[in-house]
C-alpha positions as CSV (number, residue, x, y, z in Angstrom):
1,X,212.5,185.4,-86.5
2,X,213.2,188.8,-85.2
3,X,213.7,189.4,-81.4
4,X,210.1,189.1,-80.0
5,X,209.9,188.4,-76.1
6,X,207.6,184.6,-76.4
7,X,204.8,184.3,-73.9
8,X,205.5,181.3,-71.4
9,X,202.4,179.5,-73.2
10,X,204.0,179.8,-76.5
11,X,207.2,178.5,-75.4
12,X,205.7,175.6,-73.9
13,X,203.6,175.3,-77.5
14,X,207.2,175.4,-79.0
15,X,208.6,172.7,-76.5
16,X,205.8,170.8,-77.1
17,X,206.0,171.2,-80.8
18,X,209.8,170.1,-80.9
19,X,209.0,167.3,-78.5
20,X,206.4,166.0,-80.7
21,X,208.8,165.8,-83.8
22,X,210.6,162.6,-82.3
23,X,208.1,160.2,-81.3
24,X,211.0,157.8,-79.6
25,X,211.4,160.6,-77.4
26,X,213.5,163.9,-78.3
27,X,217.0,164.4,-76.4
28,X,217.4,168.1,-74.2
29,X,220.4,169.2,-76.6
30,X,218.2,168.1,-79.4
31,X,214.9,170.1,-78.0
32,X,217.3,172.8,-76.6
33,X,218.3,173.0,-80.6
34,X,214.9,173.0,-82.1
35,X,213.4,175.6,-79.2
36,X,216.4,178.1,-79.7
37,X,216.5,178.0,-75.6
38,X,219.9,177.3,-73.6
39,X,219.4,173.6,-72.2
40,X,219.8,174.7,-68.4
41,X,216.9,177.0,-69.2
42,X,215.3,174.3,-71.0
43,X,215.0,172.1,-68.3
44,X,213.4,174.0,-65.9
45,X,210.8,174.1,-69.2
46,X,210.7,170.6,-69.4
47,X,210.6,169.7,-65.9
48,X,207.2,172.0,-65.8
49,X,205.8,170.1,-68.2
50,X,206.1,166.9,-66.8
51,X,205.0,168.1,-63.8
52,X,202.0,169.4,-65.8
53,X,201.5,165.7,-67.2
54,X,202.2,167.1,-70.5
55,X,205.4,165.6,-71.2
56,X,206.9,162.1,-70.0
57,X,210.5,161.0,-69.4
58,X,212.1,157.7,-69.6
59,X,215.5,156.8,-69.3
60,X,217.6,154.3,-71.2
61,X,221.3,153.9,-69.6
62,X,222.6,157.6,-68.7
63,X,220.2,158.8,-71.7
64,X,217.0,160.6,-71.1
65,X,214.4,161.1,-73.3
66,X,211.2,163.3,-73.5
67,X,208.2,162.6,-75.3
68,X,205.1,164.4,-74.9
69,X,201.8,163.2,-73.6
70,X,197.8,162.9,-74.8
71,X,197.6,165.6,-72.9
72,X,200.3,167.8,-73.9
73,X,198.8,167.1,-77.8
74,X,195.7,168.1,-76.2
75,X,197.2,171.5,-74.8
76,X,199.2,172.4,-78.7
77,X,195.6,171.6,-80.6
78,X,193.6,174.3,-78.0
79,X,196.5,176.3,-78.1
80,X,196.7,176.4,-81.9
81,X,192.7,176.9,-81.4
82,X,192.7,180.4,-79.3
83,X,195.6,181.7,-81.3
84,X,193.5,181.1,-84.4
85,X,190.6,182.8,-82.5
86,X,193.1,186.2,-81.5
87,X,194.1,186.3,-85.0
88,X,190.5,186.7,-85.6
89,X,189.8,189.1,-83.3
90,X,193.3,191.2,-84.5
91,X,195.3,190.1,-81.6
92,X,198.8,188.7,-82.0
């Protein structure tokens, strides 16, 4: 994957991305995992996107899990749209 320095937006695509794969709601070691981002960064992430009404967290027990939101599926489909449209244009 090389050592590339991610924009914020595409680590939140990435987060989202990750999220999305468990749709009874993804675990932070299991995101932290998928993301390749330490957990404690992670959750600053995370919290961000809830905050942003992009992803929702429940809690069963001591558990929590993530899940993402119409919203946040809303934000990965226009992201995935303008990064089409940079490649276009030659941008990265």
């Amino acid at each position: 994957m090389g050592n590339t320095k991610r924009s914020r937006a595409d680590l939140y695509a990435t987060v989202l991305e990750v999220i999305r794969r468990y749709p009874e709601g993804g675990r932070i070691t299991r995101i932290s995992y998928g993301v390749g981002v330490p957990v404690d960064r992670l959750k600053t992430m995370v919290e961000s996107l809830c905050n942003f009404g992009l992803v929702t967290r429940a809690t069963e027990g001591s558990e929590v899990f993530y899940g993402v939101t119409t919203r946040g599926l809303e934000f990965l489909d226009t992201y995935r749209k303008m990064k089409g449209f940079l490649a276009s244009f030659g941008e990265n």
